[in-house]
C-alpha positions as CSV (number, residue, x, y, z in Angstrom):
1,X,94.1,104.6,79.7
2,X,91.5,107.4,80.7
3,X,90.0,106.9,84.4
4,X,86.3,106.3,84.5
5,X,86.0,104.8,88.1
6,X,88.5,105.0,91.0
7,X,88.3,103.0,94.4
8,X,89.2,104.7,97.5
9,X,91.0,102.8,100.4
10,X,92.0,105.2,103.2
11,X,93.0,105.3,106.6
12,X,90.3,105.1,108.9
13,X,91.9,105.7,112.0
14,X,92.8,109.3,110.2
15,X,90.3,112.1,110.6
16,X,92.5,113.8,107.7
17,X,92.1,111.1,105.3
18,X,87.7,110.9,105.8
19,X,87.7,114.5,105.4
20,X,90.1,114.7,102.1
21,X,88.0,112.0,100.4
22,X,84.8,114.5,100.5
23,X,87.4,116.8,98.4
24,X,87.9,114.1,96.2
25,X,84.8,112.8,95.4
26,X,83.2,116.3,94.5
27,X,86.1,116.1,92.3
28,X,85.8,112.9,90.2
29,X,81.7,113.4,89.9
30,X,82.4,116.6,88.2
31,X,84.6,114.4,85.8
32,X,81.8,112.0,86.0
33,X,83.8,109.5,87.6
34,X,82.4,106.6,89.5
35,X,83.8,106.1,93.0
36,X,83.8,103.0,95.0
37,X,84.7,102.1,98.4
38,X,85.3,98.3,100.0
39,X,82.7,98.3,102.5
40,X,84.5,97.2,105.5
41,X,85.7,100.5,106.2
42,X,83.8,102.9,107.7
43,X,81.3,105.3,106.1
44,X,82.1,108.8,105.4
45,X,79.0,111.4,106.2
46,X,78.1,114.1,102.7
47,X,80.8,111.8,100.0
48,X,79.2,110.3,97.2
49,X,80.9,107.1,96.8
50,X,79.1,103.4,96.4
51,X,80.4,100.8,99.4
52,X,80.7,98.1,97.6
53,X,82.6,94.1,98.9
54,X,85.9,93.9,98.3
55,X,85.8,91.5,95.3
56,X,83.2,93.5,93.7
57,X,85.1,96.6,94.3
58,X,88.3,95.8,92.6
59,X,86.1,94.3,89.4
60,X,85.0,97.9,89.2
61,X,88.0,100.3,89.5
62,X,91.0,101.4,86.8
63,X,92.9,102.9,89.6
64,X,93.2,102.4,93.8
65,X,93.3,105.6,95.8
66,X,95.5,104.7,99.5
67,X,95.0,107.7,101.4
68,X,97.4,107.4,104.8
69,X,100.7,106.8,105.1
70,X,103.1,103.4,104.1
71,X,101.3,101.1,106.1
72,X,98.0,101.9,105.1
73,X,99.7,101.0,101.4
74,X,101.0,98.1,103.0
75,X,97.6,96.8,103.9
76,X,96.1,97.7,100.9
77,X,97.9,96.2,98.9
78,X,97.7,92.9,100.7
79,X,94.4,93.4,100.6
80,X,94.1,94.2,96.7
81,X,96.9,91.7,95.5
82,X,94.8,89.3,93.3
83,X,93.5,92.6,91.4
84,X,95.2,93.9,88.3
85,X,94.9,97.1,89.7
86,X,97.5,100.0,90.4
87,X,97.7,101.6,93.4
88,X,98.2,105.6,93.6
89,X,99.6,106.5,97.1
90,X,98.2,109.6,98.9
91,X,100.8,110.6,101.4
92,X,98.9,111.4,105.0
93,X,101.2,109.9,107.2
94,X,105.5,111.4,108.1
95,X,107.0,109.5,105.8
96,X,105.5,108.1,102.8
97,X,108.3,105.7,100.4
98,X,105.1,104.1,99.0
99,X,102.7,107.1,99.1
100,X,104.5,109.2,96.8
101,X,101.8,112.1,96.1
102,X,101.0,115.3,98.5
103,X,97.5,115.8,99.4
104,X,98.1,119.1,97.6
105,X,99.8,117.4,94.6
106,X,97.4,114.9,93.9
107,X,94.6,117.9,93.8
108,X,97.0,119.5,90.9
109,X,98.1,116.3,89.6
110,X,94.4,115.0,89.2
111,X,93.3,116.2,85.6
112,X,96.4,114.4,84.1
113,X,95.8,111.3,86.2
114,X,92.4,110.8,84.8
115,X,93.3,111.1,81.6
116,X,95.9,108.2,82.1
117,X,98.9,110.6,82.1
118,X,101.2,108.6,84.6
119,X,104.2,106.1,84.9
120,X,103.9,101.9,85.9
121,X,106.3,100.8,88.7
122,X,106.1,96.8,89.4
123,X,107.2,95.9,93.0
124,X,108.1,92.3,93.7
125,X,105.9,90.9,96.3
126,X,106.9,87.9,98.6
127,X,104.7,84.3,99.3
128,X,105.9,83.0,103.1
129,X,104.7,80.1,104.0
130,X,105.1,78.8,107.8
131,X,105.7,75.0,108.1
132,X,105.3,72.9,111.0
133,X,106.5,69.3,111.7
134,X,105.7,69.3,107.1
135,X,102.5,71.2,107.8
136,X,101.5,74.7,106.4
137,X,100.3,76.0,109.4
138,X,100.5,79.9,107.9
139,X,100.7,81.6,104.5
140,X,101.2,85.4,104.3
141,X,101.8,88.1,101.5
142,X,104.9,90.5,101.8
143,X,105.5,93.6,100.0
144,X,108.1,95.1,101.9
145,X,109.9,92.1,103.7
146,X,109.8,88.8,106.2
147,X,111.4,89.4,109.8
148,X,112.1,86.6,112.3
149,X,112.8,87.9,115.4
150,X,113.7,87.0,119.2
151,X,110.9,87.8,121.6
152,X,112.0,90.3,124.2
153,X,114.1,88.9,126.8
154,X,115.0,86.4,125.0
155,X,118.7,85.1,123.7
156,X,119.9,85.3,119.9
157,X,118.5,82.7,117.4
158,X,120.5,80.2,115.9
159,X,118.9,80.2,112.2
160,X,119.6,78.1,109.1
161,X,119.1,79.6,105.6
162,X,119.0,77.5,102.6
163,X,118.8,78.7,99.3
164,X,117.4,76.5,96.8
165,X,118.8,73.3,97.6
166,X,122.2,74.6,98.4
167,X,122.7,75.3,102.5
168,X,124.1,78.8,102.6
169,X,125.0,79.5,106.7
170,X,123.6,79.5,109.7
171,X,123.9,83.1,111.8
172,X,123.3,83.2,115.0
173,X,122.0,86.7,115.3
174,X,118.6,88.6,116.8
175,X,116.8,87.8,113.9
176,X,117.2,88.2,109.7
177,X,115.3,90.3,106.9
178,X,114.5,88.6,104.1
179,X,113.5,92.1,102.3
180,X,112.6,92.9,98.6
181,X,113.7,95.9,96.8
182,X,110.8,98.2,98.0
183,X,111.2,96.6,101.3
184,X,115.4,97.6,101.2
185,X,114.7,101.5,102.7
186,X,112.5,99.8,105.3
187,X,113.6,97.8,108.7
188,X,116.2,96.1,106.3
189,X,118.1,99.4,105.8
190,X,118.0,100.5,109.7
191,X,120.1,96.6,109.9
192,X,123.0,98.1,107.8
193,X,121.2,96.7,104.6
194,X,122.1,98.7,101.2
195,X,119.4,100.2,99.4
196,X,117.9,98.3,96.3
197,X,116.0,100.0,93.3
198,X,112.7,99.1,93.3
199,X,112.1,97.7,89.9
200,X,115.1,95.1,90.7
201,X,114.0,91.2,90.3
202,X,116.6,90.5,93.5
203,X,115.8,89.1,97.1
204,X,117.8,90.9,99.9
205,X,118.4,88.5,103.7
206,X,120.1,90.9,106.0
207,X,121.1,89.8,109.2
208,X,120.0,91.8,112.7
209,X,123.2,92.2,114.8
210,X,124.2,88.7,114.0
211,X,127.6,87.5,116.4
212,X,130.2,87.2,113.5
213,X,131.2,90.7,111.9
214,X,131.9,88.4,108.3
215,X,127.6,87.5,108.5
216,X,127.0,90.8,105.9
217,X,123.8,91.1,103.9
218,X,123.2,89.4,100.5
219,X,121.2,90.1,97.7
220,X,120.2,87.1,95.1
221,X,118.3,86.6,92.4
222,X,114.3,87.2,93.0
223,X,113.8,83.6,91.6
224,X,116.0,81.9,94.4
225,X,113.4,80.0,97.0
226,X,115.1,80.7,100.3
227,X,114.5,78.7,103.6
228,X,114.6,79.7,107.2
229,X,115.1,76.8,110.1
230,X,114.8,78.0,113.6
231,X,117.5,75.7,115.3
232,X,118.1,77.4,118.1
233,X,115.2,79.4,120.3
234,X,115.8,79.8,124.0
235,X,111.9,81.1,123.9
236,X,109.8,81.6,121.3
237,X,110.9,83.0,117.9
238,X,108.6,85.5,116.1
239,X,107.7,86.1,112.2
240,X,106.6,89.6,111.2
241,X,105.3,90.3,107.3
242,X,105.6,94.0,106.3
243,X,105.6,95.3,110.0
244,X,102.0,94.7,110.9
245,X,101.0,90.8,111.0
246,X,102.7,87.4,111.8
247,X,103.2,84.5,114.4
248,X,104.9,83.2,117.1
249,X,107.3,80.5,115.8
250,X,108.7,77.6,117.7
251,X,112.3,75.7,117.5
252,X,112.1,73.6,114.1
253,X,109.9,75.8,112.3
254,X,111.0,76.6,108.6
255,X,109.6,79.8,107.0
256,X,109.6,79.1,103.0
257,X,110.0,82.4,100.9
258,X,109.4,82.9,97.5
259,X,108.8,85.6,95.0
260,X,105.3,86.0,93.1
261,X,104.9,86.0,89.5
262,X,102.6,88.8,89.8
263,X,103.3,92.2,91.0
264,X,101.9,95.1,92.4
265,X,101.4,98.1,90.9
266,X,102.4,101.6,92.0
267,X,100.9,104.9,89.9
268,X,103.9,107.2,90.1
269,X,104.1,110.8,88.8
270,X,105.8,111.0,85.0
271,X,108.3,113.8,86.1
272,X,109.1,111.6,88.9
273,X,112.1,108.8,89.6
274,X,113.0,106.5,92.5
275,X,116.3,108.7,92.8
276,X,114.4,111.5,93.2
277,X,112.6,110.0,96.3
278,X,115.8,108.6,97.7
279,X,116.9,112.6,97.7
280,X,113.9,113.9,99.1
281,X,113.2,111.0,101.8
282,X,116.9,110.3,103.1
283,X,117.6,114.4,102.9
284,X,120.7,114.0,100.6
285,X,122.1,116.7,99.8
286,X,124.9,118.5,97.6
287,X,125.6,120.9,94.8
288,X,123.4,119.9,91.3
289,X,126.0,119.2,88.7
290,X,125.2,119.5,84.9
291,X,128.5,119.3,83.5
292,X,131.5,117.0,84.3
């Protein structure tokens, strides 16, 4: 499908990202593109873009422009979740899994872009629900994962995990990762979790240094509903979605996961593969064989 409007959602805390959006909206008006911008970020001095609400911004865009780094795709995806919209990732930040274009690239990339000249890459996303003596008392959106955690100074947790209505164990650990497959390189990997393509329909629960060696990481099928208990919490247990929001949980709390039906989308470059990524981001290395 050829581009007629874009939506911008950068970084605002990034002088880099303000400045590289004047770039790109000389750009698009030269392709007579309309550009939009939700209009709870901050406005950008000499870019000719329309700050618009967020509901009627994602009515009017074919594509989303993140300009930042993972998190910022993080948020904006959140954000943007009840849109059919893809999102195209504009590395800014030292990383960039999610953010998968080069300022530089996306400048020599643009002309095919607009003309609808990329790939469709559905990541599962996550509903987590926080219950309370059989009250909701918190719903969140995860892309990348669910963590419950000790607070600092604090002992391990003792933490149930059902799946379905089947009891699976109960680890007694610093905290578990219930991850999805774009979520597996994140804080699940750095727990000794094995990496999972992204366009897998799976659920990963890794445990963080749990006290039995034989408590090793699982992946099951993305349709499984699995349920946390906090059993055991010397002090307060807390629940972190995607690195960046959550709660402080108490002992009894149950934390209900469950995959969406909808997904979100990523724009990634046609010459491009996940493989490809895993190379370039974890620095593998090793001769290029063509022949076995």
């Amino acid at each position: 499908m050829k581009i007629k409007s874009v939506g911008i959602f950068p970084n605002p805390k990034k002088k880099e990202c303000l400045e590289y959006i004047k770039t790109l909206t000389v750009l698009f008006k030269k392709n007579n593109i309309d550009v939009y911008m939700p209009d709870f970020l901050p406005s950008v001095p000499d870019a000719d873009f329309k700050s618009v609400n967020l509901k009627l911004f994602l009515s009017k865009v074919n594509i989303i422009i993140v300009l930042g780094g993972d998190g910022t795709f993080l948020y904006a995806a959140r954000e943007c979740h009840n849109a059919d919209v893809p999102l195209l990732g504009v590395n800014m930040g030292s990383f960039g899994f999610l953010t998968e274009f080069t300022k530089e690239d996306f400048l020599v990339s643009m002309g095919t872009v607009i003309k609808g000249h990329y790939k469709i890459v559905e990541l599962l996303t996550f509903d987590v629900k926080v219950m309370r003596k059989n009250r909701c008392i918190a719903d969140f959106i995860a892309l990348n994962d669910a963590v419950l955690s000790r607070d600092s100074f604090s002992r391990a947790l003792g933490i149930q995990v059902n799946l379905g209505d089947e009891f699976l164990n109960e680890y007694f650990a610093d905290g578990l990762i219930i991850a999805t497959p774009t979520g597996s390189t994140a804080h699940s990997l750095s727990a000794g979790g094995p990496i999972v393509v992204q366009t897998m329909k799976s659920i990963l629960i890794t445990p963080i240094c749990p006290h039995a060696l034989t408590n090793r990481p699982i992946i099951i099928p993305s349709e499984t509903k699995v349920s946390l208990l906090v059993k055991k919490a010397e002090k307060n247990a807390r629940l972190t979605i995607d690195g960046q929001i959550g709660l402080s949980l108490k002992k009894g709390d149950a934390i209900i996961v469950k995959s969406r039906k909808d997904c979100i989308k990523l724009i990634r470059p046609v010459q491009r593969s996940y493989y490809g990524i895993l190379r370039d981001k974890l620095s593998w290395s090793g001769t290029y064989r063509t022949k076995w």
